[in-house]
C-alpha positions as CSV (number, residue, x, y, z in Angstrom):
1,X,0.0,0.0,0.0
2,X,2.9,2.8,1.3
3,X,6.2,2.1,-0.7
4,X,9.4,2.2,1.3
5,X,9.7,5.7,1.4
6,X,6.8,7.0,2.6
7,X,7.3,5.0,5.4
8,X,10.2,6.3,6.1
9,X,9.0,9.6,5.9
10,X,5.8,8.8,7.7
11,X,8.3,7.6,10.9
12,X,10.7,10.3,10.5
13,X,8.0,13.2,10.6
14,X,6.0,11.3,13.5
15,X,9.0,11.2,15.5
16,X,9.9,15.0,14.6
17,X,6.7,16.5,15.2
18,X,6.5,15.0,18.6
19,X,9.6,16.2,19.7
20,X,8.9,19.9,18.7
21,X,5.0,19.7,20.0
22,X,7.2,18.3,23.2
23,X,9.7,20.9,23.3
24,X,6.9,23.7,22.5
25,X,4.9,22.4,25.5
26,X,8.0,22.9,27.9
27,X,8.7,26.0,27.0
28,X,5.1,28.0,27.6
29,X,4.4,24.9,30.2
30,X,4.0,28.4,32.7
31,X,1.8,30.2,30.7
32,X,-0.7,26.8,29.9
33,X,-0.1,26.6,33.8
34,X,-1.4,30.5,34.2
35,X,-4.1,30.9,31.7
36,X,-5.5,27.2,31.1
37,X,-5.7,25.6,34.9
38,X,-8.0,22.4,34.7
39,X,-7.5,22.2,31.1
40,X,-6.1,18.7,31.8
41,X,-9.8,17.8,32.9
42,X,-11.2,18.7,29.3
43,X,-8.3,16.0,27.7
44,X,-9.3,13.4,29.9
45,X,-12.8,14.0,28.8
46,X,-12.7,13.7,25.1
47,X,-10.0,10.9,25.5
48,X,-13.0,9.2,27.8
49,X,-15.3,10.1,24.9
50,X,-13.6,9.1,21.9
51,X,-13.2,5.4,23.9
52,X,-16.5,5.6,24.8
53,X,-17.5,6.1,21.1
54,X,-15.2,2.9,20.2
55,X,-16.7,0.9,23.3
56,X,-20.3,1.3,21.3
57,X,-19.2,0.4,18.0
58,X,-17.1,-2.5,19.4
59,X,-20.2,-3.6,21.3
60,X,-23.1,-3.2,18.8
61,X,-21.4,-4.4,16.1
């Protein structure tokens, strides 16, 4: 389906975009501390979502 390549690529800009989202996080982790308190509540809650979404197709299907 992917040739050689593109897989390459695909791993190569995975592994590179996490590590700037990463490094980006770190450095304004004050300001998400400051502005956005809780926000870690509202991640948990679409993660629980999105599983819950998966739970119903897994069961009903």
């Amino acid at each position: 389906m992917f040739s050689k390549g593109q897989i390459i690529f695909g791993i190569i800009f995975f592994i590179c975009f996490t590590i700037i989202i990463g490094y980006t996080y770190r450095k304004d982790l004050k300001l998400h501390k400051k502005y956005y308190p809780g926000s870690i509540w509202i991640l948990l809650a679409f993660i629980s979502f999105i599983l819950f979404i998966a739970a119903i197709k897994f069961f009903f299907k």
